[in-house]
VMD Tcl script that draws the C-alpha trace (Angstrom):
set ca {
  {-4.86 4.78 -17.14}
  {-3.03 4.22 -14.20}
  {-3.46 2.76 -10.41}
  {-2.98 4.40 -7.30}
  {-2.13 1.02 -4.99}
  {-1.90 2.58 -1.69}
  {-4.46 5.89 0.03}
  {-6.25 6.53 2.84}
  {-9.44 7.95 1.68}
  {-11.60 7.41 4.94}
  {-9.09 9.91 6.81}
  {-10.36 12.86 8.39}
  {-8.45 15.03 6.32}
  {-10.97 14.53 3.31}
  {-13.59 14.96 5.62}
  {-15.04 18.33 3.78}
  {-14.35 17.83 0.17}
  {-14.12 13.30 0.01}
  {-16.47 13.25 -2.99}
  {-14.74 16.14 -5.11}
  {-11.12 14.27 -4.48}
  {-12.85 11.24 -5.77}
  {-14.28 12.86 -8.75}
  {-10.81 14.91 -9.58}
  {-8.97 11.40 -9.69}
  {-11.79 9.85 -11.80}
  {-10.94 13.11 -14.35}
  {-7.27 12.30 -13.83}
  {-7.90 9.27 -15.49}
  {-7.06 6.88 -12.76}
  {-8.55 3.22 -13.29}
  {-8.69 2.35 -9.47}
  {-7.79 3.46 -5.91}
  {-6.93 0.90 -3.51}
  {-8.27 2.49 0.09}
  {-6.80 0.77 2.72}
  {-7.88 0.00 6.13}
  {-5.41 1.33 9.63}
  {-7.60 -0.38 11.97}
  {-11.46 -2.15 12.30}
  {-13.31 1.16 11.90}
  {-11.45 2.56 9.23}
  {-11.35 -1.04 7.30}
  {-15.60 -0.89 7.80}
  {-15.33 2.76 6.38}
  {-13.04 1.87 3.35}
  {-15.16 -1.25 2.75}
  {-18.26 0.74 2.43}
  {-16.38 3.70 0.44}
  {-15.02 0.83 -1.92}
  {-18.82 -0.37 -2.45}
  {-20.54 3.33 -3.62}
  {-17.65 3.70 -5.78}
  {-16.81 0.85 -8.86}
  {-13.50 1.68 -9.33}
  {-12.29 1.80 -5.61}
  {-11.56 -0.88 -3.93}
  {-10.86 -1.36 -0.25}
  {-7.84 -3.59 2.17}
  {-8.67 -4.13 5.74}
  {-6.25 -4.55 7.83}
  {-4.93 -3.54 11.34}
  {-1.63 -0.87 11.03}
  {0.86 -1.56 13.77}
  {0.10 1.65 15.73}
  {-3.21 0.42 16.31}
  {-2.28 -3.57 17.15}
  {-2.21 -3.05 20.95}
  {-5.63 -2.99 20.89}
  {-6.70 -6.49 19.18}
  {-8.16 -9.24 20.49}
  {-10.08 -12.31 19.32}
  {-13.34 -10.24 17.97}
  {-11.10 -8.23 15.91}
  {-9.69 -11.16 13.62}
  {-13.02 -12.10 13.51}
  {-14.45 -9.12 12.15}
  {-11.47 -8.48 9.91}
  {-12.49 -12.09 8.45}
  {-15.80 -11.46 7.81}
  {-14.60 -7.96 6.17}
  {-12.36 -9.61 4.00}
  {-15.10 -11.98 2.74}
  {-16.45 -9.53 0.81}
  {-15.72 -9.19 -3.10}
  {-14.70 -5.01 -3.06}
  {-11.83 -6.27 -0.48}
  {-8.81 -7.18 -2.47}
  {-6.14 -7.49 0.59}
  {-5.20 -7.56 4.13}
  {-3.12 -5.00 5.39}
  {-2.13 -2.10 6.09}
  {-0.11 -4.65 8.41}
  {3.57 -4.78 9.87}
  {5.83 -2.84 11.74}
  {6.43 0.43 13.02}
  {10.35 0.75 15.15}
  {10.10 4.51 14.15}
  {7.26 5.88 17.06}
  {6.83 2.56 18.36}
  {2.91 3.60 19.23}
  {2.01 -0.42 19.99}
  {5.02 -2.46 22.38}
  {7.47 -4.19 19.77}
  {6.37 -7.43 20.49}
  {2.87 -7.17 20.35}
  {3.44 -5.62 16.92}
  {5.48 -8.83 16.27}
  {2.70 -11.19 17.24}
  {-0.44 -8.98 15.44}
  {1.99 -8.81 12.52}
  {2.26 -12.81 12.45}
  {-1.55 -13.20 13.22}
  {-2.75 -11.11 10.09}
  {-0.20 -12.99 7.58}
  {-1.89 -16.68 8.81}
  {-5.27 -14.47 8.34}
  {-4.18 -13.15 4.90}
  {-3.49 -17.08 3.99}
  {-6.78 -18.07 5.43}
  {-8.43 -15.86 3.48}
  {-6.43 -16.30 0.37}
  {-5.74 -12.49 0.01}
  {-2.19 -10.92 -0.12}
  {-0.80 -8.34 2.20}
  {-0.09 -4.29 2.09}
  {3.05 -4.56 4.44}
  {4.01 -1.19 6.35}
  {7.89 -0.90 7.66}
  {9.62 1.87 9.33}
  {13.01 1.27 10.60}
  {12.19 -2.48 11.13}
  {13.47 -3.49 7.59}
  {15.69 -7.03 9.10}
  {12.59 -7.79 11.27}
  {10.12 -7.57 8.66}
  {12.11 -9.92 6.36}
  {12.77 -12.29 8.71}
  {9.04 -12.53 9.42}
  {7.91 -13.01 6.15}
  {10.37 -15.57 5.59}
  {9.48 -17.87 8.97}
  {5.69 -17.29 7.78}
  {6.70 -18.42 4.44}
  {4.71 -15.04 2.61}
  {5.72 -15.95 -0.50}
  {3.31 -18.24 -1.03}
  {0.71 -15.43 0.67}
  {2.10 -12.88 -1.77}
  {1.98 -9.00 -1.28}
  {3.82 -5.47 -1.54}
  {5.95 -3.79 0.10}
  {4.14 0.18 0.21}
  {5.75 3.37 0.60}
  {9.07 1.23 0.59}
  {11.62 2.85 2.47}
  {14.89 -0.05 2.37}
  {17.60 -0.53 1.58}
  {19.50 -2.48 -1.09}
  {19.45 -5.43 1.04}
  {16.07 -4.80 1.32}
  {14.82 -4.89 -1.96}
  {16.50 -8.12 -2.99}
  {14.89 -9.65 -0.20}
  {11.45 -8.47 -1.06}
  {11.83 -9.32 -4.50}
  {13.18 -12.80 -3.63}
  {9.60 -13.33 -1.64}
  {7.93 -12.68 -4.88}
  {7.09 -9.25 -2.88}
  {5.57 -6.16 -5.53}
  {7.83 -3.03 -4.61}
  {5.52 0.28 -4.66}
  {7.05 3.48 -4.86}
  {5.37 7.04 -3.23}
  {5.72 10.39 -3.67}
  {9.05 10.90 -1.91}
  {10.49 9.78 -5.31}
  {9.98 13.64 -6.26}
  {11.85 15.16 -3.82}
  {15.28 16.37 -4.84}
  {16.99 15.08 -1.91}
  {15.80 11.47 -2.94}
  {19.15 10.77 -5.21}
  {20.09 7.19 -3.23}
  {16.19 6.34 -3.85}
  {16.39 6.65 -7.37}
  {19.63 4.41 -8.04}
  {17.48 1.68 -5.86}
  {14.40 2.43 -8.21}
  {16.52 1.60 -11.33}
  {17.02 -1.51 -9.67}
  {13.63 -2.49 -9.08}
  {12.19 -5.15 -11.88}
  {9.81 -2.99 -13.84}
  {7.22 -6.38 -13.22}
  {7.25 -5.84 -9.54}
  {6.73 -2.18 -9.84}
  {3.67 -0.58 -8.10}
  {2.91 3.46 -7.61}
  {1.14 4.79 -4.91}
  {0.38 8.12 -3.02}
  {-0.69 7.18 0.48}
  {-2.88 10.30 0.35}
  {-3.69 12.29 2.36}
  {0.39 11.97 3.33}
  {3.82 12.26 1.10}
  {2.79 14.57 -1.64}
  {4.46 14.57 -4.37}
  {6.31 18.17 -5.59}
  {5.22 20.32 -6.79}
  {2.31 19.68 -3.83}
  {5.32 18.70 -0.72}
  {3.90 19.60 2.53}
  {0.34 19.29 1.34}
  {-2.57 17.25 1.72}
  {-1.82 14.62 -0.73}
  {-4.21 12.83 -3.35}
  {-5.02 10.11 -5.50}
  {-4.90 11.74 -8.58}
  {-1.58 13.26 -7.53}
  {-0.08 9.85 -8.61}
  {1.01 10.61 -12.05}
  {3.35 12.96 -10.54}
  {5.10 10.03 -9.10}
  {4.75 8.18 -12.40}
  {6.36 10.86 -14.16}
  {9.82 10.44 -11.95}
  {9.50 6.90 -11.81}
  {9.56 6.88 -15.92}
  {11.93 9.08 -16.07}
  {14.15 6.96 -13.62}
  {13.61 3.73 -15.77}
  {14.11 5.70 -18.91}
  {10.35 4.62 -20.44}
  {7.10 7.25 -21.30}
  {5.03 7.91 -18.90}
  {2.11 5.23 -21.07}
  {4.36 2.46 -21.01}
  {5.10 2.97 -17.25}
  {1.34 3.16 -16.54}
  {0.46 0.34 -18.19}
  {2.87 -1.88 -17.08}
  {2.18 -0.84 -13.78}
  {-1.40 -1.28 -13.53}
  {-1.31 -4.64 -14.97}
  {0.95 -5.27 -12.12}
  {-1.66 -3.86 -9.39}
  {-4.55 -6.13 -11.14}
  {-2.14 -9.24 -11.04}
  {-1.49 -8.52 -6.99}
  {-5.15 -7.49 -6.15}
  {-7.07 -9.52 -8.74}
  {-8.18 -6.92 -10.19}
  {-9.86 -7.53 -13.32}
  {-9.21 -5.67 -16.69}
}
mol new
graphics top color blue
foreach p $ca { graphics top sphere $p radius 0.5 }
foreach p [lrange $ca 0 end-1] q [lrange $ca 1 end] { graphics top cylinder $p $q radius 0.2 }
display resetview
């Protein structure tokens, strides 16, 4: 039983087989899939994927490469999304300093929009940051997110970082990357990571996991990235799963 916080499932690069890679993570065992939304068409699609299937459920959100183009009717469609009960969060939301595909300070303001729209709402955030780890904080701090509540996905930080996050009441979720071999300075932050603020993710259909690396990634590819986790934290692979799932239901609401 385990949760995979963080895929993309409305991508185009499930396009052919969408049901199959559903089914396969159902026979993986995995109790839910969070789907999250990168903009308003993909939130509509993983809103009405996370209604044909129980055991997914779907964020909506606007992901900073797609910010530029927001306006007024987007917040209010991404309100009347989020109304729904298969929607368990905004996001994913943030910053991107990497590519830098939407002007740094409109990502800024979108960024601050959707965190008063997550506390509107009464939903917490899927936060996305790429080389814009002292901006992020600093924003969730002057927006006061604690009290919003959310995870940092695919987290990337540093030291620094991390305490932050954690001192924000922030979940930490870990990806596939945590498989690589070159990921050494990534697993002495992992050991450092409260195991109750400890999420797993894939972000299918990106960062698989090895044996899978420069693949289409998958949800039921997560236990892969439970395995290295446990073995990081020195726990089985059941006691990591469990304790991790009832951390994704406490985050999302999610009930047993």
């Amino acid at each position: 039983m385990m949760i995979d916080s963080h895929a993309h499932l409305t991508l185009s690069q499930f396009d052919n087989d969408r049901e199959l890679v559903i089914q396969r993570a159902l026979n993986s065992g995995l109790k839910h899939i969070i789907t999250v939304g990168i903009d308003i068409n993909d939130s509509q699609k993983a809103l009405t994927l996370a209604k044909k299937y129980d055991f997914i459920f779907a964020s909506v959100g606007v992901h900073p490469h797609e910010v530029k183009s927001m306006n007024s009717e987007t917040y209010l469609k991404l309100s009347e999304l989020s109304s729904h009960n298969k929607v368990v969060a905004i996001g994913e939301i943030g910053l991107d300093f990497y590519r830098n595909l939407s002007p740094r300070e409109i990502q800024i303001q979108h960024f601050r929009d959707q965190l008063q729209l997550a506390r509107e709402v009464s939903l917490p955030v899927i936060i996305h940051d790429r080389e814009a780890h002292q901006e992020v904080i600093n924003i969730l701090r002057e927006e006061k997110a604690e009290t919003i509540g959310g995870v940092i996905h695919c987290f990337s930080g540093d030291y620094t970082m991390l305490k932050a996050s954690l001192d924000l009441n922030f979940f930490i979720s870990i990806p596939g990357t945590i498989t690589f071999k070159t990921s050494g300075d990534f697993h002495k932050l992992v050991q450092d990571i409260p195991m109750d603020y400890l999420l797993l993710e894939t972000d299918s259909p990106f960062l698989a996991p090895h044996p899978f690396r420069g693949k289409r990634n998958e949800p039921a590819y997560v236990f892969y990235v439970a395995e290295a986790v446990a073995r990081i934290k020195g726990v089985s692979v059941a006691e990591l799963a469990e304790i991790t799932t009832n951390n994704a239901r406490r985050l999302f609401n999610l009930l047993p």
